[in-house]
C-alpha positions in Angstrom: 140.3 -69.9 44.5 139.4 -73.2 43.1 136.7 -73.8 45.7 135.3 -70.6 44.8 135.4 -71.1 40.9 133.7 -74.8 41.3 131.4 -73.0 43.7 130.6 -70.3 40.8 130.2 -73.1 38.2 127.8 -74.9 40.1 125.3 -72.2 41.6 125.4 -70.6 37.9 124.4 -74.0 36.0 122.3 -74.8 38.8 120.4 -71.7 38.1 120.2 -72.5 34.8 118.2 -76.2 35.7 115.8 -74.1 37.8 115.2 -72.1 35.1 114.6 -74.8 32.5 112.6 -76.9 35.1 110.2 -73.9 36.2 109.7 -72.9 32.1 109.0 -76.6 31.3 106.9 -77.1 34.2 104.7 -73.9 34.0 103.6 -74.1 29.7 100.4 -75.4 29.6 100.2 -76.3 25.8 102.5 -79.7 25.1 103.8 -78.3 21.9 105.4 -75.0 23.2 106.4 -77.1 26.1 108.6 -79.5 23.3 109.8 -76.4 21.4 111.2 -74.9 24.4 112.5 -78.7 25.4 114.2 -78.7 21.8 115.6 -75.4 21.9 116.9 -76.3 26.0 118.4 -79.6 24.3 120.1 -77.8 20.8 122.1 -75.5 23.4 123.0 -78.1 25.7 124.3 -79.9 22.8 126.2 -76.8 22.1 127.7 -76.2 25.8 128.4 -80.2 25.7 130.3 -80.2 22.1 132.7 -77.5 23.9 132.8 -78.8 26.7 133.8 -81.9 25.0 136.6 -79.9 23.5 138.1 -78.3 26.0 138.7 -81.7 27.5 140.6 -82.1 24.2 142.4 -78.8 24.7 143.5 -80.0 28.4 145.2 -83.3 26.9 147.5 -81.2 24.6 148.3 -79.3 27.8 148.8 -82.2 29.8 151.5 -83.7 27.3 153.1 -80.1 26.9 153.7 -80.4 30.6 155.0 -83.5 30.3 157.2 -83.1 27.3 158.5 -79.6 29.4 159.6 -81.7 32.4 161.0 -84.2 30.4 163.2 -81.6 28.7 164.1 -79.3 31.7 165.4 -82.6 33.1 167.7 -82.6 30.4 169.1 -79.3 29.7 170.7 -78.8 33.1 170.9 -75.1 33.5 171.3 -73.2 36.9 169.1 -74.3 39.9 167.3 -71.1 40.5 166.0 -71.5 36.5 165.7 -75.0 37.1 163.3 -74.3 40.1 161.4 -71.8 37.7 160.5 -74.1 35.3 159.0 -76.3 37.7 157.0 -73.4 39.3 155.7 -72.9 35.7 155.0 -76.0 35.0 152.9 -76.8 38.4 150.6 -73.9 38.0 150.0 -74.9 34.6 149.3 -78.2 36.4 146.7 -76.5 38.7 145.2 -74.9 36.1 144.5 -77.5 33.9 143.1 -79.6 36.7 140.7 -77.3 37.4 139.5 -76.6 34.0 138.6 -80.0 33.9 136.8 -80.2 37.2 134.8 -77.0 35.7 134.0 -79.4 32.1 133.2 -82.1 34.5 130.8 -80.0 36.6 128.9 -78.3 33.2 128.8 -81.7 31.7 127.2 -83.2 35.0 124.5 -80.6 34.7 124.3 -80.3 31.0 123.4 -84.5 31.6 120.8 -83.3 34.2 118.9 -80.7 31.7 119.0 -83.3 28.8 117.4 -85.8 31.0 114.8 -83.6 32.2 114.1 -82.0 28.8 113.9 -85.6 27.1 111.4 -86.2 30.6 109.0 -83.5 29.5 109.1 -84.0 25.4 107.7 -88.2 26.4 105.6 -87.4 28.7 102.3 -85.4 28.0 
């Protein structure tokens, strides 16, 4: 499933750099080229801010997890609950790892689209 998830994220954001490149590439006029550049670069800025934040978002998590293994090492119920916990606790794990390899992917093509868009603003 995560395979298939970092398989979505890419194909889908890769669509969305052929997109941007083949617009950029096929306006013949420089200034609706830089508009279309500007407007590119204010939603990358966008996807990047949340991006950003959901990176945020996976820290809290990450020291929730930690705090909740620390404290199902001390309340010492029955093994079967015990167990539970850290079934919980892993797949919360899992998930947050692979949120973040989604931000990390979105952010590597976000990066991609900024550079290109900044490529066709300079040059005329």
């Amino acid at each position: 499933m995560k395979l298939l998830s970092l398989s979505y994220r890419c194909l889908s954001n890769f669509v969305f750099l052929a997109l941007v490149y083949y617009s950029l590439n096929f306006m013949e006029k420089y200034n609706q080229r830089a508009i279309i550049a500007i407007l590119v670069l204010l939603y990358a800025a966008m996807r990047a801010a949340t991006a950003l934040r959901s990176f945020y978002f996976f820290q809290r998590i990450e020291r929730l997890e930690l705090e909740t293994r620390r404290l199902s090492g001390l309340v010492g119920n029955t093994p079967q609950a015990s167990a539970a916990r850290k079934q919980i606790v892993n797949d919360v794990g899992v998930l947050r790892q692979g949120g973040e390899m989604n931000s990390y992917v979105d952010l590597l093509f976000l990066s991609i689209i900024v550079l290109l868009c900044i490529s066709k603003i300079v040059t005329s």
